[in-house]
DOZA-860120 format. One record per residue: residue number from 1; x, y, z of N, C-alpha, C in turn. Coordinates in Angstrom, 3 decimals. Each point is the difference from the previous one (the first is absolute). Example, Ala and Ser with C-alpha at 12.3 -4.5 7.8 and 13.67 -1.06 7.14 Angstrom:
<rs>
resi:nu:nv:nw:cau:cav:caw:cu:cv:cw
1:13.190:-5.690:7.800:-0.890:1.190:0.000:0.900:1.200:0.000
2:-0.350:1.050:-0.720:0.820:1.190:0.060:-0.770:1.090:0.730
</rs>
This chain:
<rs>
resi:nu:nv:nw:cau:cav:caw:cu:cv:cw
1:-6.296:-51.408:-25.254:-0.050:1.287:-0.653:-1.469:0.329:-0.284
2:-0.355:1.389:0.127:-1.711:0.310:0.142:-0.214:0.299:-2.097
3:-1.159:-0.509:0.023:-0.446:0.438:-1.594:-0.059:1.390:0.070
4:0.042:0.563:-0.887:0.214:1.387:-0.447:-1.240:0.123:-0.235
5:-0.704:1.381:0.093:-1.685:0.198:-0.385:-0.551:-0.416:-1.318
6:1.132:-0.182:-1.097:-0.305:-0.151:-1.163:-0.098:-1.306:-0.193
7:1.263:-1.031:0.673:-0.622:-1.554:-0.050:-1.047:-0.275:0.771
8:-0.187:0.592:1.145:-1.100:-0.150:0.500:-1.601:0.156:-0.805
9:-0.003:0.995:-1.087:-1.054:0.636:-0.374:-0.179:-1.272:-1.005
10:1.449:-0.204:-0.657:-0.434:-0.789:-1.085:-0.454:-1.582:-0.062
11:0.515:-0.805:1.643:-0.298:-0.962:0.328:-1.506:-0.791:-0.227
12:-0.618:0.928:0.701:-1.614:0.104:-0.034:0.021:-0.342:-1.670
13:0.226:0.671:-0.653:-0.567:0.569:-1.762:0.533:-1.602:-0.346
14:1.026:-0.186:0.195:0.826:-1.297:-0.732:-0.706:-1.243:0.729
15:-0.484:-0.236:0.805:-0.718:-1.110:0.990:-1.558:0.014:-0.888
16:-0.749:1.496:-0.185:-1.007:0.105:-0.753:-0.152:-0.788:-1.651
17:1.583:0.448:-0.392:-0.144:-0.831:-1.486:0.222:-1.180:-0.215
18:0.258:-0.687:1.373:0.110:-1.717:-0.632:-1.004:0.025:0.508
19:-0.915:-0.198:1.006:-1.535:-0.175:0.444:-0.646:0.483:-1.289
20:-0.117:1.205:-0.704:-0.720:0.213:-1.343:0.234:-1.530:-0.820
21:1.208:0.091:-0.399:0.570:-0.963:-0.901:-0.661:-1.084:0.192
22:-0.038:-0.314:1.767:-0.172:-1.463:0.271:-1.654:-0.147:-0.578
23:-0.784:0.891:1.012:-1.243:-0.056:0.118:-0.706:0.487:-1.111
24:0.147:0.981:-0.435:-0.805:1.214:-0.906:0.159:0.246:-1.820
25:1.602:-0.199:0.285:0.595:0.059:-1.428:-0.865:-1.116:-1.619
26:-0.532:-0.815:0.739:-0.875:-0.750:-1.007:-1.343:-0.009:-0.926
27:-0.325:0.873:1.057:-1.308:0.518:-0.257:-0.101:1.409:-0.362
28:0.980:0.723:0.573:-0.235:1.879:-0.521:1.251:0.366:-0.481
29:0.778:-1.041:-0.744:1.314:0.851:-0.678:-0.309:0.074:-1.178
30:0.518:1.053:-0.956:-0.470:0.220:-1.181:0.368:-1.079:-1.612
31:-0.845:-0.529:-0.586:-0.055:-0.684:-0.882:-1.115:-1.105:-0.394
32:-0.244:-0.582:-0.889:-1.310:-0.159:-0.204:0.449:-1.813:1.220
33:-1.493:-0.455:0.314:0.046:-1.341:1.014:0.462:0.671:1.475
34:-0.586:1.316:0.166:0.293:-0.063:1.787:-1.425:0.363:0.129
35:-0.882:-0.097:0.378:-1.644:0.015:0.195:-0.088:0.976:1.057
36:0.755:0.278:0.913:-0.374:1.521:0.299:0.164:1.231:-0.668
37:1.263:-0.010:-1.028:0.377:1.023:-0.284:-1.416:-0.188:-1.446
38:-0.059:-1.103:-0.773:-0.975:0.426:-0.711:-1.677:-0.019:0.497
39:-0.245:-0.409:0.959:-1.037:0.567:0.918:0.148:1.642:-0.344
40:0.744:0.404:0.736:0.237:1.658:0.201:0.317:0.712:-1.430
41:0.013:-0.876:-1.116:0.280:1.053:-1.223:-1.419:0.095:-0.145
42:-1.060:-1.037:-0.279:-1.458:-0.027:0.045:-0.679:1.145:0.504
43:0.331:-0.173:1.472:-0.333:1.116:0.495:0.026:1.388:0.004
44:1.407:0.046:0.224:0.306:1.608:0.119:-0.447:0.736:-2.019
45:0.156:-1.004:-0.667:0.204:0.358:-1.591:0.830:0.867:-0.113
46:1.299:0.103:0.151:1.068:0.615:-0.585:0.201:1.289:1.120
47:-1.481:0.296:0.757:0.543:1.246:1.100:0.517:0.097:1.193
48:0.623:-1.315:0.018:1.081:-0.068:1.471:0.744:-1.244:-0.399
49:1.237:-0.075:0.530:1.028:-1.473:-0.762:-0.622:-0.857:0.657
50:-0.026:-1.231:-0.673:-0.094:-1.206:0.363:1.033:-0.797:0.669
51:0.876:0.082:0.308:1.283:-0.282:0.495:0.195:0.713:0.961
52:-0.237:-0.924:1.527:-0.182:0.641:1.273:1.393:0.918:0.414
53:1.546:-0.407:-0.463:1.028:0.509:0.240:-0.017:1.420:-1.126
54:-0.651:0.647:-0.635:-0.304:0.654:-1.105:-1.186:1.162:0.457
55:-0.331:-0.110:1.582:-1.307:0.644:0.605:0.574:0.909:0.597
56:-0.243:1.393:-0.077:0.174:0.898:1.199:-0.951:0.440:0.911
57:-1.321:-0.609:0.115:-0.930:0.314:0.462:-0.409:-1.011:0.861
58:1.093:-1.291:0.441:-0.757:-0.490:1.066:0.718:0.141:1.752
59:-0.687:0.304:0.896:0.610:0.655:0.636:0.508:-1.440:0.849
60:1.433:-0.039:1.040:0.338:-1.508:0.689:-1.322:-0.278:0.511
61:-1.015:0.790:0.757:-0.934:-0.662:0.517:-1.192:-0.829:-0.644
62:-0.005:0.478:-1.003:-1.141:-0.173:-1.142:0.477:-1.725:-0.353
63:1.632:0.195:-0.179:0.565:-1.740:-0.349:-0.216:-0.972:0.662
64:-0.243:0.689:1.494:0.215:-1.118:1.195:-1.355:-0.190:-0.150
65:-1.271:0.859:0.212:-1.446:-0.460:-0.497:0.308:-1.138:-1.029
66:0.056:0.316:-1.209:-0.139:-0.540:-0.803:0.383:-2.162:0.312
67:1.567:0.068:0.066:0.324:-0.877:0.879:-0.355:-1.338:0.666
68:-0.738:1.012:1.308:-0.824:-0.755:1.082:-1.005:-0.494:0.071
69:-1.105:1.378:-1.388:-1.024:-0.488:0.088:0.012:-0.355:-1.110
70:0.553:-0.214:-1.195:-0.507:-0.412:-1.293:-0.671:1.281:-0.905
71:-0.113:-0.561:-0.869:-0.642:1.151:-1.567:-0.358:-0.771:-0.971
72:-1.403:-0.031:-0.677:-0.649:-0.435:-0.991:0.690:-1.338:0.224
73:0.404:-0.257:-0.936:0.538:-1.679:-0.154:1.489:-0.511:0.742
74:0.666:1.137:0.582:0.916:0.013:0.531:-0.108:-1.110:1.992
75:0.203:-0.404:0.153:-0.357:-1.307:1.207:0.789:1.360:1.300
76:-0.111:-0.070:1.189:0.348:0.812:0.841:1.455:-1.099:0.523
77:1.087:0.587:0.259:1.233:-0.904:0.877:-0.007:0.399:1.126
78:-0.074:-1.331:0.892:0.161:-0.206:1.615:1.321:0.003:0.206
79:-0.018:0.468:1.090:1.235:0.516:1.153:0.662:-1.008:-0.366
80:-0.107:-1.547:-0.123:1.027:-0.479:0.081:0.457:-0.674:-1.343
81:-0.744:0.900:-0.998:1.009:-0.018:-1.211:1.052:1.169:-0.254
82:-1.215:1.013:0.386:0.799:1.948:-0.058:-0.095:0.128:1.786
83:0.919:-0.131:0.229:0.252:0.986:1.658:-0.207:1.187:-0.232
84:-0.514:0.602:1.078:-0.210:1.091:0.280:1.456:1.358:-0.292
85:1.441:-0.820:0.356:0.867:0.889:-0.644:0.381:-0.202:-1.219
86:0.010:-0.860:-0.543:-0.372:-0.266:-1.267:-0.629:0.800:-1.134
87:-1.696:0.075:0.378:-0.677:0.949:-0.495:0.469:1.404:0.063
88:0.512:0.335:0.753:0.372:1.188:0.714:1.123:0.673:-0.963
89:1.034:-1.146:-0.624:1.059:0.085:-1.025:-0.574:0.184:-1.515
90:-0.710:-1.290:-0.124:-0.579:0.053:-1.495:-0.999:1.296:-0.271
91:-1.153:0.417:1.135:-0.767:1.350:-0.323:1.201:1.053:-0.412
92:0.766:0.132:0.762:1.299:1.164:-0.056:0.288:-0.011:-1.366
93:0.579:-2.025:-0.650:0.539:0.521:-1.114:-1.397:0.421:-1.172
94:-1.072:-0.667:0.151:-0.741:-0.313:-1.002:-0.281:1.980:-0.254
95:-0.199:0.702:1.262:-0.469:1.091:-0.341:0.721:1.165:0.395
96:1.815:-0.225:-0.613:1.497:0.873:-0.098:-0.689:0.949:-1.171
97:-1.025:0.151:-0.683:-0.184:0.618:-1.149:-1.188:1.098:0.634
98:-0.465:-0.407:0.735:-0.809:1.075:0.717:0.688:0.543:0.852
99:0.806:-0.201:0.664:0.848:1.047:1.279:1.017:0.441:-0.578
100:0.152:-0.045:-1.275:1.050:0.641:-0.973:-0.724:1.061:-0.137
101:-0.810:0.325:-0.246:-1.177:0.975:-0.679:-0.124:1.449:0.424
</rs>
C-alpha cells in the first residue's frame, strides 16, 4: 500500500526528531546544563530564543552548515555519524518553525 502525501511528509519530520533527540537534544534543549542552549542565551541576550526547536529564523540550509561545519564551540559531525539523509531530516525538523512562517 503507497504512503499517503501526509505520511510521507511526516516521515522525514519524525526520522528528524529522534536524530535531534539522539544527536542535538543535549546540548540545545531548553533548561539550565545544555551548553549550547546557554551558549546562545549569552549571546543572543534575550533577542532571539535560545532553544534551537524555539527558532524561526534558521533556515534547513543554515542547519546543515551549521552541522557539517561546526559553530563556536559546537565540533562539526561527519557523514558517518549524520548521513547525508539524515541531515537532510533533522535540518527539516530543526527549522519546521521557519517554513511555518
Amino acid at each position: 500500500m503507497a504512503a499517503t502525501g501526509a505520511a510521507r511528509a511526516a516521515a522525514p519530520q519524525a526520522d528528524g526528531e529522534g536524530i535531534y533527540r539522539h544527536w542535538c537534544a543535549h546540548c540545545h534543549s531548553a533548561g539550565r546544563g545544555n551548553p549550547g542552549t546557554e551558549s546562545l542565551q549569552v549571546k543572543y541576550k534575550g533577542e532571539r530564543p535560545a532553544v534551537l526547536l524555539e527558532r524561526t529564523d534558521l533556515a534547513p540550509q543554515a542547519v546543515a552548515v551549521f552541522v557539517r561545519q561546526g559553530v563556536l564551540s559546537m565540533a562539526p559531525f561527519r557523514k558517518t555519524e549524520i548521513t547525508d539523509a539524515e541531515l537532510d531530516a533533522l535540518s527539516a525538523y530543526v527549522a519546521r518553525g521557519f517554513a511555518a512562517r
